[in-house]
VOFI-56784 format. One record per atom (N, C-alpha, C, CB): z, y, x negated. Coordinates in steps of 0.2 Angstrom, whole numbers, plus 5000, padded with zeros to 4 digits. Glycine has a CB too. Example, Ala and Ser with C-alpha at 12.3 -4.5 7.8 and 13.67 -1.06 7.14 Angstrom:
! residues 2
503949724934;503949784938;503949844934;504549784943;503549894936;503649954932;503950004936;502949974930;
END
This chain:
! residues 329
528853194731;528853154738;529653144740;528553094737;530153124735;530953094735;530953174740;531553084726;531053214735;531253304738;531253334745;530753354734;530353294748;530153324755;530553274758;529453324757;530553194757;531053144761;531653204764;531353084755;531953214759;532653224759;532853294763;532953234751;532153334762;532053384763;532053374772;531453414759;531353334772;531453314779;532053294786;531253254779;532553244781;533253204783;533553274785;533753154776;533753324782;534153384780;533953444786;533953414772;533353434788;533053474793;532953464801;532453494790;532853394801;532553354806;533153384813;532353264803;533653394812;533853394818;534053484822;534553344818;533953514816;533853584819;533353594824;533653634815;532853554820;532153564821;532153534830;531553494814;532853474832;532853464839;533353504843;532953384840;533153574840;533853594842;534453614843;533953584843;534753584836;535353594833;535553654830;535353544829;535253704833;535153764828;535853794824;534853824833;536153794817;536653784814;537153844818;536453784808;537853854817;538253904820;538353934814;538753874824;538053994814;538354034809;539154054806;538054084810;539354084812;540254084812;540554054815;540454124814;541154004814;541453964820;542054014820;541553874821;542353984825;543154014829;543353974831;543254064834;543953954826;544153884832;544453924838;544953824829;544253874847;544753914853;545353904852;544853894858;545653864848;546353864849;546453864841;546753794853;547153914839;547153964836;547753904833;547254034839;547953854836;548153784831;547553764829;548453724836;546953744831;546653684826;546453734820;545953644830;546253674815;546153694809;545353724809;546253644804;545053784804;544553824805;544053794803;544653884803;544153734801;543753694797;543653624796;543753714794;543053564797;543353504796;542753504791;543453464802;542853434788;542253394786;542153324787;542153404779;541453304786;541253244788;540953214785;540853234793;541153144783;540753094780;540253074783;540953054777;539553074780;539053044784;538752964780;538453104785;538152984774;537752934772;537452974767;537452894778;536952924764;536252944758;535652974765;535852854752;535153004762;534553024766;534352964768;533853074763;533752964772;533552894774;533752854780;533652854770;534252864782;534452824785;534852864793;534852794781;535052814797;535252874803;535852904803;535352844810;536452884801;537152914799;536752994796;537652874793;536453004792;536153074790;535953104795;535553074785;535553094801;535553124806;535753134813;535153114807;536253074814;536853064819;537253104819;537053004818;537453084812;538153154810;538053214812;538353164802;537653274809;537653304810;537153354817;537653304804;537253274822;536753304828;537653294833;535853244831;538153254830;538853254835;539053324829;539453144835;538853334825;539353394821;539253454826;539153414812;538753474826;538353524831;538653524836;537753514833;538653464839;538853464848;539853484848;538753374851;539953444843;540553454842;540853544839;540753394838;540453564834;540753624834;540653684837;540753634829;539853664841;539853724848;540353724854;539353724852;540753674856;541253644859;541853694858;541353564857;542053684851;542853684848;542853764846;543053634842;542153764843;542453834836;542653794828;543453904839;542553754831;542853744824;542353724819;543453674823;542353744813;541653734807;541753674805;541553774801;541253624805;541253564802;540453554797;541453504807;540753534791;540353514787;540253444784;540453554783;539553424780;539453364780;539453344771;538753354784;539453294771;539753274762;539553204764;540753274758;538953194759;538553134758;539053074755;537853154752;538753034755;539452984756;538852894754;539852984769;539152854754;538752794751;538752754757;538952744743;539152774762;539052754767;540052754771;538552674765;540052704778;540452694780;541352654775;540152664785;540952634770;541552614765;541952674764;541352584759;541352694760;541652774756;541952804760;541152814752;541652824769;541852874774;542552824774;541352884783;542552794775;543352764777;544052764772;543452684779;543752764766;544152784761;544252864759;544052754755;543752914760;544052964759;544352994768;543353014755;544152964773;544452994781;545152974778;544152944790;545352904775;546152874774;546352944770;546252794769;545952964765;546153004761;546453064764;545753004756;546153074768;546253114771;545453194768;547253134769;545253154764;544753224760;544053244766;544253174750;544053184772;543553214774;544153204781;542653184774;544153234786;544453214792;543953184797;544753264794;543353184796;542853134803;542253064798;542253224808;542253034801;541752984798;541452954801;541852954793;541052904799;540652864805;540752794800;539652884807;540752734805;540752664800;540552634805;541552634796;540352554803;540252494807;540952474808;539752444804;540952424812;541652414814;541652324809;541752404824;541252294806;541452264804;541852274794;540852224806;541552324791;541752354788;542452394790;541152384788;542552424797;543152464796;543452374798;543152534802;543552334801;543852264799;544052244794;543552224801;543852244791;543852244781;544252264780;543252274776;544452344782;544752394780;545652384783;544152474783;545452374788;546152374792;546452314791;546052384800;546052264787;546452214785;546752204781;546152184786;546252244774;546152224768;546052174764;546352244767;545352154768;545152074765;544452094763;545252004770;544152144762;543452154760;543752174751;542952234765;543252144748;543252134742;543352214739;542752094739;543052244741;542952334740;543552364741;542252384745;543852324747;544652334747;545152374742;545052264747;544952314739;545552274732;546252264734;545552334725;546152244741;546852214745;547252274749;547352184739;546852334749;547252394750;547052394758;547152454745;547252404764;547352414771;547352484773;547952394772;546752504776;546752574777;546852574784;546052604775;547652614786;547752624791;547952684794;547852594792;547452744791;547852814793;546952854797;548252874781;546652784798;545952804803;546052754811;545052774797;545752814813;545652804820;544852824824;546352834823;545052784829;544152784833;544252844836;543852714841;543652884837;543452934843;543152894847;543052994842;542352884846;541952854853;541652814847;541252904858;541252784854;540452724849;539952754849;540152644853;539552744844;538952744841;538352724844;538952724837;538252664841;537652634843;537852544838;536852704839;537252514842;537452454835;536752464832;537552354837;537052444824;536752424820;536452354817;537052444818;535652364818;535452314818;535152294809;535052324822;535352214808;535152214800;534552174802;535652174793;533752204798;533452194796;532752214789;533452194800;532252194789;532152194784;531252224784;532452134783;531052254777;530052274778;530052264771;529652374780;529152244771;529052224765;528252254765;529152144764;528152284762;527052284759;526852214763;526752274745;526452214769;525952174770;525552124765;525652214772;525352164760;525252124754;525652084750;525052164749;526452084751;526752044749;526851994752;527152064748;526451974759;526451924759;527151874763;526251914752;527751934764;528551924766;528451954772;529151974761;528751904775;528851894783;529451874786;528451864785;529751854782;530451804781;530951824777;530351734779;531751804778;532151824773;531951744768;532951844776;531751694769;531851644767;531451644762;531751604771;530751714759;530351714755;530751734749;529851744758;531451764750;531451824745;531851784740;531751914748;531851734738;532051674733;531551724726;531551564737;532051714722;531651764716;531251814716;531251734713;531451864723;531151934724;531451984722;530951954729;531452034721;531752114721;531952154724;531452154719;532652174728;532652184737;533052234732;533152134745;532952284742;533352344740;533952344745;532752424740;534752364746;535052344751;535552404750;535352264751;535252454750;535652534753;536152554748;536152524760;536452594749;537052604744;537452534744;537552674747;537752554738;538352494738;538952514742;538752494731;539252534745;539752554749;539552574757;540052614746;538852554759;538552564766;538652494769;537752584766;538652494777;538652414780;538052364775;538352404790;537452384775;537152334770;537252314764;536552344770;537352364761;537552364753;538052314753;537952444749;538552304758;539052264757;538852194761;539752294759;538652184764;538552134771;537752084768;538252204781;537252134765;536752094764;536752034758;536152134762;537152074754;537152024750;537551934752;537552054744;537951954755;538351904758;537951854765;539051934759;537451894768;536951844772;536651824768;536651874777;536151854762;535751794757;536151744756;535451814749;536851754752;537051694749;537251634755;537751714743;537451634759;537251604766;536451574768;537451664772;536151614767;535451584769;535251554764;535051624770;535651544758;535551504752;534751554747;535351414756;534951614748;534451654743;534451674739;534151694743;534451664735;534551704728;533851764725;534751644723;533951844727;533351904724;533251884715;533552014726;533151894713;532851904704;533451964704;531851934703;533352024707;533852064706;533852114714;533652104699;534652134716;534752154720;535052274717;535452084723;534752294721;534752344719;535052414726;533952344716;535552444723;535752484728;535452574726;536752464728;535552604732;535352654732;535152684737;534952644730;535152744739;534752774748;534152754750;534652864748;534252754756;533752734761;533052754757;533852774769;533252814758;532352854754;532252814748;532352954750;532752824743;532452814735;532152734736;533152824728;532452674738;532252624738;531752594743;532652594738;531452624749;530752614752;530352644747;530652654760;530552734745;529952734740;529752694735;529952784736;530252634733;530052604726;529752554729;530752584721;529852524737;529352474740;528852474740;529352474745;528552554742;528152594742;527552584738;528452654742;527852584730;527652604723;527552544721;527952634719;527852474724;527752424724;528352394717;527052424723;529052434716;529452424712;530152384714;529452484709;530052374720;530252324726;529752274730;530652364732;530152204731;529552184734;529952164742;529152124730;530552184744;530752204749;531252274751;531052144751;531452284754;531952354758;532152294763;531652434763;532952264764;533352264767;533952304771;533452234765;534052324775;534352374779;534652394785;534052394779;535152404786;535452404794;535652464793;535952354797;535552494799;535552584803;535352584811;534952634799;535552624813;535252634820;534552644819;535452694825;534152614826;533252594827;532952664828;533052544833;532552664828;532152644822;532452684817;531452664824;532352654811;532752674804;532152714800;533052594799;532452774801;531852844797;531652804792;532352924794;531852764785;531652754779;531052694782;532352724774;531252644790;530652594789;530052634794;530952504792;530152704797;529452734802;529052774797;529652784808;529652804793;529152804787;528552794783;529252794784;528952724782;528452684776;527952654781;528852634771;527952624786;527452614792;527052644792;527552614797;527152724792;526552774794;526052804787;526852844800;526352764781;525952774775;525552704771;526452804769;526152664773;525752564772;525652524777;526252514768;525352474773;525452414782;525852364777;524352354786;526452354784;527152344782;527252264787;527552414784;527552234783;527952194788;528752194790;527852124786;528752214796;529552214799;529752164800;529652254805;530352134797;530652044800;531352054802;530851974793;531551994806;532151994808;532351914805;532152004816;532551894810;532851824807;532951774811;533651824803;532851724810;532551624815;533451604818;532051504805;533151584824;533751564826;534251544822;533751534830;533851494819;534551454814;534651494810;534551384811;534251534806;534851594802;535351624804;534651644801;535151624810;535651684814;536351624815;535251714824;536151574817;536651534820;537251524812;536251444824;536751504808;537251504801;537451544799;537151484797;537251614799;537351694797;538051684802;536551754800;538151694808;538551714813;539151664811;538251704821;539151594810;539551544809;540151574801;539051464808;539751604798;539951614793;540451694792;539551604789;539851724794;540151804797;540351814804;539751864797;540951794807;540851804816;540951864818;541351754820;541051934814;540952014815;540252024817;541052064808;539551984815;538852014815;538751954824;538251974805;538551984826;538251964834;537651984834;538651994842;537151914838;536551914840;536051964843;536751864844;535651984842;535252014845;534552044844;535552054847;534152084847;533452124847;533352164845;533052144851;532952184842;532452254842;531952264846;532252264837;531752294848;531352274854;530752304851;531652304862;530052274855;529352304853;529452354855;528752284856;528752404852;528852474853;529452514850;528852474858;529952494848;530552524842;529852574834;531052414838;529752494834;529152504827;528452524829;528952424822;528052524826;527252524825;527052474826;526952544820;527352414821;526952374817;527152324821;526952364811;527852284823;528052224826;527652224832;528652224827;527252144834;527152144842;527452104844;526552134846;528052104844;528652054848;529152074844;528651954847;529652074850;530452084850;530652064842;530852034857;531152094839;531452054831;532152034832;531452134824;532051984831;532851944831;533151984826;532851854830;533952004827;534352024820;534752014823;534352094816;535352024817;535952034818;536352104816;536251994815;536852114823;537052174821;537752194822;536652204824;538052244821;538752254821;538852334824;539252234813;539252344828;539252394834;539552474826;539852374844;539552524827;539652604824;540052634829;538952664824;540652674826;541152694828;541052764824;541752664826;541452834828;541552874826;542152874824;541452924828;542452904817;543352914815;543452964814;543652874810;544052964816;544653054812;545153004809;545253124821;545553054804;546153044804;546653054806;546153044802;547053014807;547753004813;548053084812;548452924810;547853114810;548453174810;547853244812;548853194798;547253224815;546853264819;547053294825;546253234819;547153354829;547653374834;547353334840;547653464835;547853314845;547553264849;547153314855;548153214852;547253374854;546953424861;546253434855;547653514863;546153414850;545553434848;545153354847;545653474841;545353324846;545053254846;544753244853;545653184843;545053264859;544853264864;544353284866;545053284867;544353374864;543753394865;543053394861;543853454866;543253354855;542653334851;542353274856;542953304842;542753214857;542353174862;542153194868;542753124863;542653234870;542253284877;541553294876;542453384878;541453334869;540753364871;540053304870;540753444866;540553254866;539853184863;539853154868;539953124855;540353144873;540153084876;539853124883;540853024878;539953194883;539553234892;538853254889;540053324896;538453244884;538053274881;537653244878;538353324879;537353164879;536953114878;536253124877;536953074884;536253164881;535253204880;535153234874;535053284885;535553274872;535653304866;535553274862;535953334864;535953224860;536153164856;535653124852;536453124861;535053104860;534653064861;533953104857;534653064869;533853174857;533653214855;533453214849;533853244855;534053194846;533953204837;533953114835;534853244833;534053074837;533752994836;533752954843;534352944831;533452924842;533352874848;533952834848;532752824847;534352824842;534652764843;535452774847;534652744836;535352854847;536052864854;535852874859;536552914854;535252834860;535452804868;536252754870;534552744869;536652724865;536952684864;537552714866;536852644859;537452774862;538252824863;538352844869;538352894858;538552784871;539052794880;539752784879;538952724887;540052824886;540552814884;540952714886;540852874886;540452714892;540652624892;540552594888;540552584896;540352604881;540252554874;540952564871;539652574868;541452614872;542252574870;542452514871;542852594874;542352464873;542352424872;542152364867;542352424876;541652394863;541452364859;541952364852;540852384858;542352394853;543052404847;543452374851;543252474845;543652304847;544252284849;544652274845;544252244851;544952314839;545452304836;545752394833;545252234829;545052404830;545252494828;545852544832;544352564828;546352554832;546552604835;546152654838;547052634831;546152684843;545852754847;546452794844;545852754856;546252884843;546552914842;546652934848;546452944837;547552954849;547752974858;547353024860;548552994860;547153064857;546653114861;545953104863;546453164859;545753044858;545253004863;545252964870;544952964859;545952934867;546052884875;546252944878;546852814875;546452994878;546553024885;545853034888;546953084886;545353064882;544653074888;544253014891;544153114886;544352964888;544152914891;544352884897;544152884886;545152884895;545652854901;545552894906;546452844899;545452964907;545453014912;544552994915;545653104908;544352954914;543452974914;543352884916;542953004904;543952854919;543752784921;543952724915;542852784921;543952714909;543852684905;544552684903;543352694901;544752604905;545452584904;545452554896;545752524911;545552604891;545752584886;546452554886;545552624883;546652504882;547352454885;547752514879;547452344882;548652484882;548852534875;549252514870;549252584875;548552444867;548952414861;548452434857;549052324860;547852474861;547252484856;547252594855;546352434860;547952604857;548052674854;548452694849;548152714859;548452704844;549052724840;548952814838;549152684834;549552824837;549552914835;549652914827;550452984839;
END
C-alpha cells in the first residue's frame, strides 16, 4: 500500500500533463545544463508542486531539472545555501528562522546565500483523526500519539511548538512522510496526523476516501494564543468543500510558501523560470488545487527574504513594485 502511495505522488502530475522532457538544451549556451530541486517526502504537496513548476520551468529554458526528496523546507534551505540543490521551496516562517538564525535546527547559523523567485500558496496547519477516535480538537491530544511530518518540514518544526503553547502534551510525537504517518492513522498506530501543506493535503483526501475521518482546525482562542506567541503563523480558513468530510469552513493557521534559488543562479535564467510559473497558472492549477494562490500579486507576502534580481525584474516589469531593500544579487 506505502509503495502504490508513493507510486501515486511520483506519477500524479504527468498523469495532468506534465509529460517528462526527455532531452533538455539549455537556450542560452550560458546557463547551466542542469539544475536540481529540493522538494519534500510523498504525501504531501511540495511532492507535487515541485515537479509541476519543474516542468513548466524546463520547457521554458532547456534546462534539465531534477528533484531530490528532502524532509522538507529546512533541509531545502540548507542544501539551496549549500549550494547542493540550486532551487527549493520553504515557508517563509521557516526561511525567517533561517535568515536569522534563531530556529533551533539553525544552531545559530544564518542562511544567506538563498533568495525568493515567486509565491506559492499558504500553508495551512491542521489536523485528522479516525472518527472513532473520538478527536475533534487539538485540545484532546493530551496523552495521544500524533504524527507531525518530517522533522525538518514547516510542521515537524512549528507543531511541536503550537502544542506546547496550547499547553499539550502527545504521549509520543512522531516524525515521518506524509504517507507513512496517515497510514499508521489508518492502522490505528496513531491516533492523530497533524500537518500543514497546501489544500487539500493528498495524505488527508486520502485517508477520507478509505475512513470516516475527522478534519480539525483550531477555536479562536487557540489561535489568538498560538499567534501571540508565534506572530510568523496568521489567521485563517479552509474553506468547505476543500474536504469531503468538513461541513463548515476550518479555522487554521497558516504561513505563506516561497520558491528559492541560490544567489549565484544567472539572473537572465531566474527570470525566465518565473516567466514561465507566474504566465502559466492553469497548468499549475492542474496538478494541485492549491496554486490557485501562485499569483504573481502574492509577492507581497514576503517581506523580509531577498528576491533574486531576476525575479524582481519580471515582476517589476509586470506591475509589481517590489522595493529595493527587498532585492539582493
Amino acid at each position: 500500500m506505502m509503495k502504490r502511495r508513493h507510486l501515486l505522488a511520483a506519477t500524479s502530475v504527468a498523469a495532468l500533463g506534465f509529460p517528462a522532457i526527455v532531452s533538455a538544451q539549455p537556450k542560452n549556451s550560458s546557463w547551466p545544463r542542469a539544475l536540481n530541486m529540493g522538494t519534500a517526502a510523498p504525501g504531501g504537496t511540495y511532492a507535487i508542486f515541485g515537479p509541476a513548476w519543474g516542468q513548466i520551468a524546463q520547457e521554458a529554458t532547456g534546462v534539465n531539472i531534477s528533484y531530490r526528496t528532502t524532509q522538507g523546507p529546512n533541509q531545502n534551505i540548507i542544501l539551496t545555501n549549500r549550494k547542493e540543490v540550486e532551487l527549493g521551496m520553504v515557508t517563509m516562517g521557516v526561511a525567517l528562522q533561517a535568515w536569522e538564525g534563531k530556529g533551533e535546527w539553525t544552531q545559530g547559523n544564518r542562511f544567506r546565500d538563498i533568495r525568493a523567485l515567486f509565491p506559492m500558496y499558504d500553508t495551512p496547519f491542521h489536523g485528522v483523526a479516525l472518527t472513532r477516535s473520538g478527536i475533534t480538537d487539538h485540545s484532546q491530544l493530551n496523552g495521544k500519539s500524533v504524527g507531525v511530518g518530517p522533522r525538518g518540514g514547516t510542521p515537524g518544526t512549528y507543531y511541536p511548538l503550537i502544542l506546547r503553547e496550547l499547553g499539550v502534551t502527545p504521549s509520543a510525537i512522531r516524525y515521518g512522510s506524509a504517507s507513512d504517518l496517515v497510514g499508521q492513522v489508518s492502522d490505528g498506530l496513531l491516533d492523530a496526523f497533524l500537518f500543514a501543506s497546501g489544500v487539500p493535503i493528498p495524505a488527508f483526501s486520502e485517508l477520507e476516501t478509505t475512513n470516516q475521518v475527522n478534519i480539525f482546525g483550531f477555536t479562536s482562542a487557540q489561535m489568538d494564543t498560538i499567534t501571540k506567541a508565534i506572530p510568523e503563523l496568521s489567521k485563517g480558513t479552509v474553506a468547505k468543500g476543500t474536504y469531503r468530510t468538513p461541513q463548515a469552513d476550518i479555522n487554521i493557521l497558516g504561513v505563506y510558501n516561497f520558491a528559492i534559488a541560490h544567489k549565484s543562479l544567472p539572473d537572465d535564467l531566474a527570470y525566465e523560470i518565473v516567466k514561465s510559473v507566474m504566465t502559466q497558472n492553469a497548468r499549475m492549477v492542474q496538478a494541485t488545487a492549491a496554486s490557485k494562490e501562485t499569483l504573481p500579486e502574492n509577492w507581497n507576502k514576503n517581506t523580509f527574504l531577498p528576491f533574486h534580481p531576476g525575479a524582481a525584474k519580471w515582476f517589476r516589469e509586470n506591475g509589481h513594485a517590489i522595493p529595493d531593500n527587498l532585492v539582493m544579487a
